[in-house]
C-alpha distance (Angstrom), angle and dihedral (degrees) to the residues before:
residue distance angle dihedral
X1 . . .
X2 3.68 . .
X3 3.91 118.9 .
X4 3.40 92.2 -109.3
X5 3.82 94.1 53.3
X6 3.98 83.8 52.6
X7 3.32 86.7 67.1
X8 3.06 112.1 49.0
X9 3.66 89.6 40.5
X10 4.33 82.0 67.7
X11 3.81 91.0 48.4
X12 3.77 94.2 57.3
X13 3.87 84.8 47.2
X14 3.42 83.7 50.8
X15 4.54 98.2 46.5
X16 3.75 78.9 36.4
X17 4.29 99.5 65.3
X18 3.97 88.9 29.6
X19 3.67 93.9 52.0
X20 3.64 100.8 -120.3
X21 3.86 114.4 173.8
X22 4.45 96.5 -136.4
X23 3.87 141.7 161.6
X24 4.02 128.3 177.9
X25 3.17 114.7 -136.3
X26 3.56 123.3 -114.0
X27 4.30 113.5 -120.1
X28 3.49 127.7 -146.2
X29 3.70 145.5 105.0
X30 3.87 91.0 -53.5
X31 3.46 93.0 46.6
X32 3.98 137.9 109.2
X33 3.73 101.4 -108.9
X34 3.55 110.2 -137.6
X35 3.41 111.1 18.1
X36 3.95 111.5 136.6
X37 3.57 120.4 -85.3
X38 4.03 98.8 -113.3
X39 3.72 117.3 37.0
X40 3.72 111.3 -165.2
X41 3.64 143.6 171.8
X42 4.26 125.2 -147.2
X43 3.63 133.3 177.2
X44 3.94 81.8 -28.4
X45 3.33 96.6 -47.5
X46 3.56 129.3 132.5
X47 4.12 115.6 -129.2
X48 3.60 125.3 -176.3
X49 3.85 115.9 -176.4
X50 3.43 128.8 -170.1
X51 3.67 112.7 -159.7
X52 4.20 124.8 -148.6
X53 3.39 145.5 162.3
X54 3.91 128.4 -123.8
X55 3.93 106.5 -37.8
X56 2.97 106.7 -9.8
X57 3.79 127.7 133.9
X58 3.75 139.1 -159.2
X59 3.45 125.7 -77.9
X60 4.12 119.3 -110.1
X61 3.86 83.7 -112.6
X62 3.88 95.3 45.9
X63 4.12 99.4 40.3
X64 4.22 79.5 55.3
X65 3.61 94.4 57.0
X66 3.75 86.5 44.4
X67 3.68 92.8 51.0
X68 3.74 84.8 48.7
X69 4.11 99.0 54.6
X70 3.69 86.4 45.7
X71 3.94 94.6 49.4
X72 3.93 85.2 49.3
X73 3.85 94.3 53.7
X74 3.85 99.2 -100.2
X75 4.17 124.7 116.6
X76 3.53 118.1 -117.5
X77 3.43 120.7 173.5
X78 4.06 142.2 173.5
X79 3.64 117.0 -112.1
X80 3.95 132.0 -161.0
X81 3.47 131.3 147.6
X82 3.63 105.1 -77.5
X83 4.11 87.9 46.5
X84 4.01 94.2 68.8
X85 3.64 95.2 101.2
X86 3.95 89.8 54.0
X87 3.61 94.5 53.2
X88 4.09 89.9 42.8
X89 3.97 77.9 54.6
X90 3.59 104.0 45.2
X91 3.92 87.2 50.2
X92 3.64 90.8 50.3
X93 3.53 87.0 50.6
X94 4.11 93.0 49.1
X95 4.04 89.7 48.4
X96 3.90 90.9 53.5
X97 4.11 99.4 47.6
């Protein structure tokens, strides 16, 4: 399993135990390029995550759709492994609005 894949492995855990409705997105040729990894839905909230591993950043392409979600009133955030305690937070914060 690639580092990556860890990680998002722990933020399904996560959507899992707080009840999230999510999906990822399938990539390909067909496919919207960019759009963050995780796609999920909470207390009518839209929640775009974009999973990484270690330092890693967002690509140009991926911190637009970001931008965009955020700009439209959704969350999106960037996940690694030292951020699971933020999104645990920010889905705390989502199931108490």
């Amino acid at each position: 399993m690639t580092p990556e894949a860890k990680v998002k492995k722990k933020v399904k855990q996560i959507l899992d135990k707080h009840g999230a409705y999510y999906f990822m997105p399938i990539g390909g040729p067909y496919a919207v390029q960019g759009v963050p990894d995780i796609i999920c839905c909470i207390k009518g909230r839209f929640v775009g995550i974009e999973c990484k591993c270690g330092m890693n950043v967002p690509t140009t392409l991926q911190q637009k759709n970001i931008d965009a979600i955020i700009a439209n009133g959704g969350v999106a955030i960037v996940i690694n492994e030292s951020a699971l305690e933020t999104l645990k937070k920010i889905l705390e914060d989502l199931n108490n609005e």
